[in-house]
N, C-alpha and C positions, 0 to 999 in steps of 0.2 A: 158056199160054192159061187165059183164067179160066173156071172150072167154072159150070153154072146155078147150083148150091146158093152158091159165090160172091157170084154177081150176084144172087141174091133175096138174101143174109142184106146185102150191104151196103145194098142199095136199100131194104131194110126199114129203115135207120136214119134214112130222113127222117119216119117215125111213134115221138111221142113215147115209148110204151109199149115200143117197141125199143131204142130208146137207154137208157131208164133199167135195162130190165132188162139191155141189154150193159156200161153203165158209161159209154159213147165214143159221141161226136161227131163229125159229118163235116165238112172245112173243106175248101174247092176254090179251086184259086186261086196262082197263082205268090208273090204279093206274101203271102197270108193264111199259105201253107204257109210259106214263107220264114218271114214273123215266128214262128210257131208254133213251129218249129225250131231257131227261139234263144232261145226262150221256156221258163221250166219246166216249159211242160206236156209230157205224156209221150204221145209219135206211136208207135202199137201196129203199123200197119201203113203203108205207104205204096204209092200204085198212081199209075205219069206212065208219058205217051208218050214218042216218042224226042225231043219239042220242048222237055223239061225238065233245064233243068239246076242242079246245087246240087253243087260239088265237095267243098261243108264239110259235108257230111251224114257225123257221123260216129256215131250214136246205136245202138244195137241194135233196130234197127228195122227189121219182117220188108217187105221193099220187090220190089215187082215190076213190069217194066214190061211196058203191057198197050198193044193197037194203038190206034188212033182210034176205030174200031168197039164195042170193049171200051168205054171209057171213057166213050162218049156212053152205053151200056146202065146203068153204075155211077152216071151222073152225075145231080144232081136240077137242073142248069142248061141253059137251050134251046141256050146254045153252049157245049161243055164246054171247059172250061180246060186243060191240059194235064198235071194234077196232084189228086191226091184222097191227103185223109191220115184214118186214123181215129185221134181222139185219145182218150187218157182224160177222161172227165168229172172235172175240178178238184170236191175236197171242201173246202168253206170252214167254219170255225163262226162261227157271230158273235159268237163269247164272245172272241173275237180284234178285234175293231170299240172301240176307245176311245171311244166317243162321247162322250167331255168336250174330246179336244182333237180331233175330224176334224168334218167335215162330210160329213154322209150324205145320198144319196137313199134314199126310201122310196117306191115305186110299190104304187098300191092299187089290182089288178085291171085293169093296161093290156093290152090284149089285143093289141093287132096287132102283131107281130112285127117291120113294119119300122120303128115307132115306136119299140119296146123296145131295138134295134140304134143306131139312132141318140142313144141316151138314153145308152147304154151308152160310143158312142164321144164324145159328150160329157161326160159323165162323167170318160171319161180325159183331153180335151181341157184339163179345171179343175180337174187334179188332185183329183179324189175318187177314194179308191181302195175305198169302197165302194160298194154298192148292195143296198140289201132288198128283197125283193118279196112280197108275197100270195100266197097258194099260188094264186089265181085269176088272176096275170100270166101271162104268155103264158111258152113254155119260151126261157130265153137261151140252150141249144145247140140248138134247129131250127137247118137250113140256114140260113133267110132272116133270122133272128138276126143268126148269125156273120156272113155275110158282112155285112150290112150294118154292124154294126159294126167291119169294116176293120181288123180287130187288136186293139180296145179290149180284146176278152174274153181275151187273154191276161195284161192286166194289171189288169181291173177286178175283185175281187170281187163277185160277186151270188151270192144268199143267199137262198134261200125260208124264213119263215116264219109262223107268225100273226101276222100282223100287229098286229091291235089288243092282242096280248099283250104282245108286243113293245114296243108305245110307249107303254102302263102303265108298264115297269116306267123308264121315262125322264122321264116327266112330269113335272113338278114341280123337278126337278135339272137337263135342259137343254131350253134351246126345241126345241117340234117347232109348223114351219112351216107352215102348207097354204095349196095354193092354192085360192082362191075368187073368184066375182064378186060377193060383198060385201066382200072383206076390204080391208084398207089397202091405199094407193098404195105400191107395191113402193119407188119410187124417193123417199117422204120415209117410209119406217116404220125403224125402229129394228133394224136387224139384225147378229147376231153375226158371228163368224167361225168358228163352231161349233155344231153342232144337228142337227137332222135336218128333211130338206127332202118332202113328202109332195107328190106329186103324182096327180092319181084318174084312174077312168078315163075313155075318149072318146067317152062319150055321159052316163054318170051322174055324172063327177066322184068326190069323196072321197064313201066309204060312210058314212052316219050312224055305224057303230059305230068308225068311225076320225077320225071326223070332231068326236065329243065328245071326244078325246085332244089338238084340235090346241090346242097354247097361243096361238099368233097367227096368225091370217087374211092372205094379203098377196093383191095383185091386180095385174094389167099394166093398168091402163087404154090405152083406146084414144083416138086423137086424129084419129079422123074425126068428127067433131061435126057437119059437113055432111050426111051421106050417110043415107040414109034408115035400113039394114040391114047391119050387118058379121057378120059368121060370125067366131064363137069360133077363138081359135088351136089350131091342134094340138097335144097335147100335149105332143111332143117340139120343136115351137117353142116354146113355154111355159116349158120345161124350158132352153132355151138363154137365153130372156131373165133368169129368176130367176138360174141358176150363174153368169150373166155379174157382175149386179147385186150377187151377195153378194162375188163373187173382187172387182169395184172397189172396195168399199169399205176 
């Protein structure tokens, strides 16, 4: 049976400030847990009902199982999955990032969470296996992160840094991208197969101070010409049309 002190220290890890001071991430989810556990990140603890099952769980990982009741109290979802794993937080440097031959996302200050998850699992979709962010993006191990990124963050790196320090020291030696509603037509501008790809956040866009780093402007034009008023795309639609646009060429 799980103890209260338990159930508040794991339920404290859906606030940022818990997580980072315990190290570990929560992922819930038969499908999330599963990849997780074939994945090299390191599962410190695990807590399923009697509905789960994984015969290949062969990890030193302290595991208990806990009733229905339990697991809805531990769970940060309205219908709890049958399984909760607490993982290590993955430490990445970016001094490990090629940036001459990979192609990178750079997210400056995107905030919502299920935007950053979907960003993330596209990302793995196009083969990027990085991702930089702003200290001011949203955290990619919150719950509504992970799960919505659907396994990506077991194999995507993301990387908080300063950002516009960051793309200094890149400038000049390989393109860095951004998106803008002045910049070129995404689908006739001149693009590599290498660089780094800056997308800003979902009300302000790129920040002026990131924003004098980018070497080339690109844009999605839109082809409603008829219609009085179209609403800007989300960012992580934004982000599927560019990674698409650059993997074609």
């Amino acid at each position: 049976m799980l103890s209260k002190n338990a159930i508040k220290r794991i339920s404290s890890l859906r606030i940022r400030k818990y997580r980072e001071e315990s190290g570990v991430f929560v992922a819930e989810g038969c499908r999330l847990v599963d990849e997780i556990l074939t994945s090299e990140l390191e599962v410190k603890e695990l807590y399923h009902t009697s509905e789960w099952k994984n015969s290949g769980l062969t990890r030193n990982t302290y595991i208990e199982m806990v009733s229905v009741d339990e697991m809805k109290k531990i769970s940060g979802q309205s219908s709890p999955t049958p399984v909760l794993a607490i993982v290590s937080t993955p430490k990445y440097s970016i001094l490990n990032i090629n940036f001459a031959t990979e192609l990178v996302l750079a997210l400056d200050t995107v905030q919502d969470p299920g935007n950053l998850g979907t960003i993330i699992r596209l990302a793995d979709w196009f083969g990027i296996n990085s991702v930089i962010c702003s200290n001011g993006t949203a955290d990619a191990f919150s719950p509504k992160v992970v799960q919505s990124s659907m396994g990506a963050i077991t194999r995507v790196k993301v990387i908080y840094c300063d950002l516009p320090s960051e793309l200094a020291k890149h400038t000049g030696t390989i393109p860095v991208y951004g998106a803008f509603m002045e910049g070129n037509n995404i689908y006739t501008a001149n693009l590599s197969q290498t660089g780094i790809v800056v997308m800003g956040n979902e009300g302000n866009g790129i920040s002026p101070a990131v924003a004098q780093l980018v070497t080339q402007k690109i844009h999605i034009p839109t082809y409603a010409n008829n219609r009085t008023s179209v609403e800007s795309l989300n960012v992580a639609m934004a982000t599927a049309i560019i990674c698409s646009e650059f993997r074609r060429r």
